[in-house]
C-alpha positions in Angstrom: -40.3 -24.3 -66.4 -40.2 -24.6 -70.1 -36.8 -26.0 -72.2 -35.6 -23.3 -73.9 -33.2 -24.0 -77.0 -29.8 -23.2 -77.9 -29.8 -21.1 -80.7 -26.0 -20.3 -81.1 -23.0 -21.8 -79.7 -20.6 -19.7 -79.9 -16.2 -19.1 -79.2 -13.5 -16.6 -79.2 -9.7 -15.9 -78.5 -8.4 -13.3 -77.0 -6.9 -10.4 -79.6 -6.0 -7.0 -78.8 -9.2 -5.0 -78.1 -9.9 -1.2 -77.1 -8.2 2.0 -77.1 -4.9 0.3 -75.4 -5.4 -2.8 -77.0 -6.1 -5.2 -73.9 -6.5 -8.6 -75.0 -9.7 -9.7 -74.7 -11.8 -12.6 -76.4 -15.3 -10.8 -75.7 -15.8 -11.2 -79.9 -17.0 -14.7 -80.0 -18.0 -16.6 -83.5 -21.0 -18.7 -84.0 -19.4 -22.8 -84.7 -21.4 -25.7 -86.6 -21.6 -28.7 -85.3 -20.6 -30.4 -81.6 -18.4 -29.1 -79.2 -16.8 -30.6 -76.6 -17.9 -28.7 -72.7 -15.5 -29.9 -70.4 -15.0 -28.9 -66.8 -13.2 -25.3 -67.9 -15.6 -24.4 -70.6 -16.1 -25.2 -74.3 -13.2 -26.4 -76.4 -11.3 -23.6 -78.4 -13.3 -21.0 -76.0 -10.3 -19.0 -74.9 -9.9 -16.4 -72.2 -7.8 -13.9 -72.0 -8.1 -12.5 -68.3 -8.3 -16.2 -66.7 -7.9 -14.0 -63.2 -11.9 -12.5 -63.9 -13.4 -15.0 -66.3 -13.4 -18.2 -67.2 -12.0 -21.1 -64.4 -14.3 -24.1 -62.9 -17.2 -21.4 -61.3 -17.6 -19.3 -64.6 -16.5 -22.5 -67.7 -19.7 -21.4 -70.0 -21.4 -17.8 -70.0 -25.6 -17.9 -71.0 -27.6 -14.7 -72.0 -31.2 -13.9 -73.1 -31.3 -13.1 -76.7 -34.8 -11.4 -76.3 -33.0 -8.8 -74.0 -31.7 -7.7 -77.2 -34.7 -5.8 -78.2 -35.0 -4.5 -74.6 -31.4 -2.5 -75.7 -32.1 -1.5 -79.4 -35.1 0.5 -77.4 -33.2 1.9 -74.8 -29.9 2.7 -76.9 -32.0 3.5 -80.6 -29.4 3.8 -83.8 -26.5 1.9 -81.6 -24.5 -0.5 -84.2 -23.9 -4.4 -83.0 -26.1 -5.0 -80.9 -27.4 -8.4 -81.9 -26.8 -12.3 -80.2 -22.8 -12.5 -79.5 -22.2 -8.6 -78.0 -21.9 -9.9 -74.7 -19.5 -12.1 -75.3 -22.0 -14.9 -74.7 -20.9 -18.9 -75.5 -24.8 -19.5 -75.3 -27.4 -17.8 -77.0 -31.2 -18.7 -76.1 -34.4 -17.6 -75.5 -37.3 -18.3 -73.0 -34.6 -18.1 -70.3 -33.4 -15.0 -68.5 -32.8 -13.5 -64.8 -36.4 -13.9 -63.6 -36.8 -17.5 -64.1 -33.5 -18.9 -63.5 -32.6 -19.4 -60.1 -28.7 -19.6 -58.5 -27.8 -23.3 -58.3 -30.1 -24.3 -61.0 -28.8 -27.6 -63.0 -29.4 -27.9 -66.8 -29.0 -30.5 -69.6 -27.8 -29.6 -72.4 -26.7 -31.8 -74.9 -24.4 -34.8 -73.4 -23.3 -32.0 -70.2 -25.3 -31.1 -67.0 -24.1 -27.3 -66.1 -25.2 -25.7 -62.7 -25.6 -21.8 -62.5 -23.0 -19.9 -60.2 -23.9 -16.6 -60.1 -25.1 -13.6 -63.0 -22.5 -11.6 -65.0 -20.4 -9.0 -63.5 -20.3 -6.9 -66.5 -17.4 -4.6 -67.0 -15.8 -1.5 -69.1 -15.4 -3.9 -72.7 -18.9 -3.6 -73.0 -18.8 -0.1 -73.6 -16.3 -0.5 -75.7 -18.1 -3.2 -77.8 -20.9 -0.7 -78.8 -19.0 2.4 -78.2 -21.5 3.7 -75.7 -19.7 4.8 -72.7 -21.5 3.9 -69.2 -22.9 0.8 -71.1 -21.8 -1.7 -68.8 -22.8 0.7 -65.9 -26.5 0.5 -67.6 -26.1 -3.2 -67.9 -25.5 -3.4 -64.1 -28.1 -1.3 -62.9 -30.5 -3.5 -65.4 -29.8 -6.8 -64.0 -30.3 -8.0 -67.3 -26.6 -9.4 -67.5 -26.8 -13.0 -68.2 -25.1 -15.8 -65.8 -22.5 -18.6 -65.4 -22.3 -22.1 -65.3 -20.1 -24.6 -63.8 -20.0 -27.6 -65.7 -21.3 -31.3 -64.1 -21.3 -33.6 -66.4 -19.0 -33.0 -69.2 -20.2 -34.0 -72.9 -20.9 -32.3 -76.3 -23.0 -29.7 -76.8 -24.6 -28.1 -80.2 -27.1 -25.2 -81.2 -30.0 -26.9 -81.6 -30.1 -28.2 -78.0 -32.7 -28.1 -75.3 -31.9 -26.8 -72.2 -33.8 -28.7 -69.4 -34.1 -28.1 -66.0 -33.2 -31.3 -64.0 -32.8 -29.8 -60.6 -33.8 -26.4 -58.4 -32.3 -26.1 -54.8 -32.9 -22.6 -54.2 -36.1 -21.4 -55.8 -36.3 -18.4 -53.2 -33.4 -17.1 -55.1 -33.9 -16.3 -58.9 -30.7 -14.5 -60.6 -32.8 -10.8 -60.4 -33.1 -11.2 -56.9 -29.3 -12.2 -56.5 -28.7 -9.1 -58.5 -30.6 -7.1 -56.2 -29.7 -7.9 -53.3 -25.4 -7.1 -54.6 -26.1 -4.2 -56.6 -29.9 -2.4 -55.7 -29.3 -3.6 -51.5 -25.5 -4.0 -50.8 -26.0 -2.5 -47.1 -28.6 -5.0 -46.2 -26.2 -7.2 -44.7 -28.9 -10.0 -43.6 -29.8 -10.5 -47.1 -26.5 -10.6 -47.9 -25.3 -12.8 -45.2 -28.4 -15.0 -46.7 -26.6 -15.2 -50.0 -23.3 -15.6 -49.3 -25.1 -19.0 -47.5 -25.8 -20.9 -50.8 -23.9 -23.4 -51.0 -24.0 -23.5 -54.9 -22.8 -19.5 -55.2 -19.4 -18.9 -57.0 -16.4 -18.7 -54.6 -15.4 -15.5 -56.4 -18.9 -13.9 -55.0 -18.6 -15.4 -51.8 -14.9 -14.5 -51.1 -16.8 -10.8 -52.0 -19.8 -11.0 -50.1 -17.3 -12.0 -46.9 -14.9 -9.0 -47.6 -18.8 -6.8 -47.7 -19.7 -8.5 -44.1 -16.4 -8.4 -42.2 -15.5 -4.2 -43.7 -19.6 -3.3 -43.4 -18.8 -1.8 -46.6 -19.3 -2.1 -50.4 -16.4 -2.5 -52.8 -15.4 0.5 -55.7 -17.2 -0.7 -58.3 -15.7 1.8 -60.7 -12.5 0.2 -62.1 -14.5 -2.5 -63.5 -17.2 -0.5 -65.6 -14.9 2.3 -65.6 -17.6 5.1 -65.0 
């Protein structure tokens, strides 16, 4: 697998957002220079729903910025949609769901950061582009970008390779992960299977446990607010 570079680094805090102004910090800015990555995520990277985002399992948020072009096709004439609309800290290429694999471990810059599971997205993206059922479109696409925990703290800049140093579960690249919660949720074997890696989020385990022991699938609709 080929190092892919970091082409923006990028931070936000939360300020009141959408029609009932929740506080969000989904509008993230581009920064010059080094940044500090510690074990919670990049200095000055602020989050304002630290129940859903952010913590030790989700410090640093990735996405494709070729996957860009995939939505100016699919949504023509839609406004802001450009590296940064998903609230990404990492903007790069060469890298997306179908050769990334759960548990993966990357350089970058000083830190080592391990992937914990692909973005849940939710309702601000349809708010961010003012297309409603966005974030339901982003679900069903897979193409939603991941987390990292952070290994090895250290500084990190655009400009940066991003390496792989390690691969522990090559039978599970992040489409297949996506798949298997949101294209096969009743296929409790596979599921079962996933909830097994040791390197998935607890957030997605505590869910994929709640799936096995109620044979059921969570409402997904709060989140994306369909």
């Amino acid at each position: 697998m080929k190092s892919a570079l970091v082409s923006e680094v990028r931070i936000g805090t939360p300020v009141p957002f959408g029609p009932n102004n929740a506080s969000s910090a989904i509008t993230k800015k581009a920064v010059l220079g080094k940044v500090w990555l510690s074990p919670l995520g990049i200095e000055g990277d602020v989050q304002a729903d630290q129940e859903k985002h952010g913590g030790l399992d989700k410090a640093l948020h990735q996405y494709c910025s070729g996957h860009y072009e995939h939505w100016k096709r699919v949504l023509p004439g839609t406004e802001d949609l450009s590296p940064g609309t998903f609230g990404e800290n990492i903007v790069a290429c060469d890298h997306d769901e179908t050769n990334v694999c759960l548990g993966d471990s990357f350089q970058i810059g000083e830190a080592v950061v391990q992937v914990s599971q692909p973005r849940q997205p939710c309702w601000k993206l349809n708010v961010r582009i003012s297309q409603p059922g966005f974030a339901k479109l982003v679900q069903s696409s897979g193409l939603t970008g991941w987390y990292y925990r952070v290994l090895q703290t250290g500084w990190v800049a655009a400009g940066d390779a991003i390496t792989l140093i390690d691969r522990p579960n090559r039978e599970w690249p992040l489409q297949r992960v996506h798949k298997t919660l949101y294209h096969a949720p009743l296929n409790f074997d596979l599921t079962s299977d996933l909830g097994s890696v040791r390197e998935l989020s607890v957030s997605w385990k505590n869910l994929i446990r709640s799936r096995l022991k109620n044979r059921a699938v969570e409402s997904w609709s709060s989140r994306l607010r369909d």
